[in-house]
N, C-alpha and C positions, 0 to 999 in steps of 0.2 A: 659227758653230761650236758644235757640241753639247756640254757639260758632259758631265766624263769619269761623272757620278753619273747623265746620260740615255744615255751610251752602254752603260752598264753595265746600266738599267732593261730596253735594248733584247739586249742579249745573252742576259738572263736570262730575257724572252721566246721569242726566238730558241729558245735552252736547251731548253724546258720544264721539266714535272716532273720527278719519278724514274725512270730508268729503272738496270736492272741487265745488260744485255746483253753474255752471254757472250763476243762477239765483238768490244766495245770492250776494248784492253787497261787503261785507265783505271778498269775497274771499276764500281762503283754509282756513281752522280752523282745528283744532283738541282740542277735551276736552273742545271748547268755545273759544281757545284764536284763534285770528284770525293772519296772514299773517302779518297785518300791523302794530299789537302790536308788534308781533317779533320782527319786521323792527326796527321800534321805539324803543326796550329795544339793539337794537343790538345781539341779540341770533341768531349768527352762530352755531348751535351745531356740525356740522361735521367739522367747521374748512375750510372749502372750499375759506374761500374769500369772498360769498355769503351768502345772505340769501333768500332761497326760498321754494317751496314747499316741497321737501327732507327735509330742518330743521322745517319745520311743522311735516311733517311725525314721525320724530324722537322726537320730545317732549314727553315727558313723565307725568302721571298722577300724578306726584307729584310736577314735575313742574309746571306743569298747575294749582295745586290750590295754591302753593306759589304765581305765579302770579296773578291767581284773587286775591286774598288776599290783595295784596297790592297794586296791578295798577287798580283794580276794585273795591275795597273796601277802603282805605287804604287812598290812595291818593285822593282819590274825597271828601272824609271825608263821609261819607254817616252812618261811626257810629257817627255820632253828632244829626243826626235826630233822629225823635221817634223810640223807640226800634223795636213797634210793626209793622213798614213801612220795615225794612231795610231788613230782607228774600227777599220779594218781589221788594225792591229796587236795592239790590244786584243781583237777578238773571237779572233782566230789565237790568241792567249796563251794564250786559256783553254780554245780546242778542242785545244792541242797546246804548251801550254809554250815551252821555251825554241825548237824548231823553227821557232817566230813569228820570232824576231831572227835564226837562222842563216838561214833564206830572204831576211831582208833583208841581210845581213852580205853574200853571196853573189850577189845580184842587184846590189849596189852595186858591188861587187871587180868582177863583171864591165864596170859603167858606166866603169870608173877610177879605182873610188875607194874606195882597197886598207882593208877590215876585216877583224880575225879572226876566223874562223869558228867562235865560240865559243858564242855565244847568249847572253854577258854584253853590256850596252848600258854599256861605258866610255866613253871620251873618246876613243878611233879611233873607234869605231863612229857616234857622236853627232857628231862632226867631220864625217866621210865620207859618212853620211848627210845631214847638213845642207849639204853642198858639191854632191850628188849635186840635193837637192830645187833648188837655186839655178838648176845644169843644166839642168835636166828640171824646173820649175816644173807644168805642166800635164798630166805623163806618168807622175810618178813613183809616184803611186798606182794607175795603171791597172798599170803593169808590176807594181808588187806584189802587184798582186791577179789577174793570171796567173800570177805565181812560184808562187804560194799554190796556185792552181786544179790548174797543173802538178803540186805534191806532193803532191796530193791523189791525182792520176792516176796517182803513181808511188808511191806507199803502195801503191794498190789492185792497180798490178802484179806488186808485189813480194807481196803478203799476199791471197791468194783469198778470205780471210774477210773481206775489208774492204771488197771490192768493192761489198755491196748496201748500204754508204754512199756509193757514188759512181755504182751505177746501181740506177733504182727496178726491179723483177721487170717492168713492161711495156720498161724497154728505155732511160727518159727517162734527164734529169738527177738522179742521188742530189744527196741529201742537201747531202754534201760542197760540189760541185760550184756548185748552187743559192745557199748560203752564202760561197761566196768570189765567184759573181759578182754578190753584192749588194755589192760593194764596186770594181765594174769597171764603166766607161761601156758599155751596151748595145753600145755601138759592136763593141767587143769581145766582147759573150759569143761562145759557140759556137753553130752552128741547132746543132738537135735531130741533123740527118744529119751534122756533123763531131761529136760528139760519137756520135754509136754507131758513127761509124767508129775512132774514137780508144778505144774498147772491144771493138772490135769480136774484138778476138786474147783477150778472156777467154770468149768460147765464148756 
């Protein structure tokens, strides 16, 4: 099992640099943290008074995984869940916050094993989760990581702007897509033709 300071090395990869894209509603990011974490931890880095796209810019890759670490990992508790969920759980945090724990909250409820659909990781959540992975030892990651794939699909149906995250302009796998099935046994991914059919109603 990977140390939660290499999974984080690898999300931050994952991440890349800065990007500002109009179309993400998370704003400027860089390495994954976004604008409004900043906001929230209070990290001025240049001292200006402000915090704005410039102290995005300036963040640094080692801050950036000090930060997931503990405001994405850390403090959501996400290491109380099953071992073999939290890779996949941890990179969801930081593509999409609390939405990470309601897709497991909700994929669990449906296995039997009743959470609240809250996106807080209490003591139902961590119970039910950990009675779910006992169940499903060998499965429960893969299911998570179509829950995942699925909201990804359903973000972009609902939001036409979000789409060219979940499909690339020739037609493939976006982004999205790519990214939650690095955390699914090949077994599962989608070929390339179920997936342009499962886009196929965005035109």
């Amino acid at each position: 099992m990977k140390s939660v300071e290499e999974i984080a090395r690898e999300i931050v990869r994952r991440e890349g640099g800065f990007v500002n894209d109009p179309d993400d509603p998370g704003g400027a990011t860089n390495f994954g943290v976004t604008i409004g974490t900043m906001r929230s931890l209070g990290l001025d880095l240049n001292k200006d008074g402000r915090i704005d796209v410039q102290d995005v810019r300036a963040l640094t890759r080692a801050q950036a995984e000090q930060i997931l670490v503990e405001h994405y990992f850390r403090r959501p508790r996400l290491g109380e869940l099953p071992v073999a969920l939290q890779p996949s759980l941890f990179d969801m945090y930081v593509n999409a916050g609390t939405n990470a724990v309601k897709i497991l909250q909700r994929l669990i409820t449906r296995m039997g094993f009743a959470a609240k659909d809250d996106g807080i990781v209490g003591p139902l959540t961590i119970a039910a989760a950990r009675a779910a992975a006992e169940a499903a030892p060998d499965h429960l990651a893969d299911a998570y990581g179509i829950a995942r794939r699925n909201y990804y699909y359903a973000l972009a149906d609902q939001r036409p702007a979000s789409r060219k995250f979940a499909r690339t302009k020739s037609g493939g796998k976006g982004g999205w897509i790519t990214r939650a099935e690095e955390f699914i046994s090949p077994r599962y991914h989608l070929t390339a033709a179920q997936h342009r059919a499962r886009v196929a109603a965005w035109g």
